[in-house]
C-alpha positions as CSV (number, residue, x, y, z in Angstrom):
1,X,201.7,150.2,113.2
2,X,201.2,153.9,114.5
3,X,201.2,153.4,118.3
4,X,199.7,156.5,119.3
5,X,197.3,156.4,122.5
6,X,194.2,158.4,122.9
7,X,191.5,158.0,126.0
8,X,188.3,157.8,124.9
9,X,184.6,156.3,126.5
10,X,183.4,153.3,124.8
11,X,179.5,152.9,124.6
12,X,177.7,149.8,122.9
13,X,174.9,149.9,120.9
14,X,173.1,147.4,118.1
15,X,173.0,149.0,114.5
16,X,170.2,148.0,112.2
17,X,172.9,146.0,109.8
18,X,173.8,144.0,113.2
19,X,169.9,143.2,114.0
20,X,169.3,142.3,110.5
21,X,172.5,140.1,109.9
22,X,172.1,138.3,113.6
23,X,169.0,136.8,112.0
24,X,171.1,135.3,109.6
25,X,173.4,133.9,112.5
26,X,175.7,134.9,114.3
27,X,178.7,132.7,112.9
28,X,178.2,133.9,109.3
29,X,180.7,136.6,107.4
30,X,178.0,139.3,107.2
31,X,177.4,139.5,111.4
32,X,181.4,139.5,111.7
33,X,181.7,142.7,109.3
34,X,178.9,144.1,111.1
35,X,179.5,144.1,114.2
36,X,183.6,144.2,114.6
37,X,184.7,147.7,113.9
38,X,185.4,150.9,116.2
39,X,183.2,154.1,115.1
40,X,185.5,157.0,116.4
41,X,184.6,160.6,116.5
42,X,186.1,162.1,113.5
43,X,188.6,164.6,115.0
44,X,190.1,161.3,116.8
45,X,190.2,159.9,113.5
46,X,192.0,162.5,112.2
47,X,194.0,162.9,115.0
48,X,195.2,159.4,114.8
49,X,196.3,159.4,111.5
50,X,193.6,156.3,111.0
51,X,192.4,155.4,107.5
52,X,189.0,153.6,106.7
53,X,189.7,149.9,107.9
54,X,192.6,150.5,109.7
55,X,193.1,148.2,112.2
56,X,193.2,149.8,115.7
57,X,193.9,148.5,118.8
58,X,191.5,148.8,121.9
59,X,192.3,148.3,125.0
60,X,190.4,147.9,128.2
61,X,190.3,146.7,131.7
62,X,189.2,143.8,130.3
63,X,191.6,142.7,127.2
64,X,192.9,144.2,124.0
65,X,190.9,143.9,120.8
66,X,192.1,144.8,117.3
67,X,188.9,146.9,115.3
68,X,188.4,148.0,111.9
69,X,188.6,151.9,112.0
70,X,185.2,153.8,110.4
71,X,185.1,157.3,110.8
72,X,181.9,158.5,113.1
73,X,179.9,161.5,110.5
């Protein structure tokens, strides 16, 4: 695993796919996919060396989460 750091601001938001698929419920596969991955700026991604689904690691304050990467368009 590539251990590189970068400091970034997290923000929160709901996408359409999470508001759809939390009507389904919120212990099915489909609301998991949707709503545990990282969206990173794509110069970040790059920068990281991160692939599509890479697994990152975030950490915070609070705890340490492991994310599926997607790259922000």
């Amino acid at each position: 695993m590539n251990r590189v750091g970068v400091k970034v601001t997290l923000t929160s938001g709901r996408t359409l796919l999470q508001g759809r698929t939390l009507e389904v419920g919120k212990m099915t596969d489909a609301y998991r996919d949707a709503v545990s991955y990282i969206e990173i700026d794509s110069t970040v991604f790059d920068a990281l060396g991160a692939e599509p689904g890479d697994l990152v690691e975030v950490e915070t304050m609070f705890g340490t989460i492991d994310l599926k990467a997607k790259k922000s368009r």
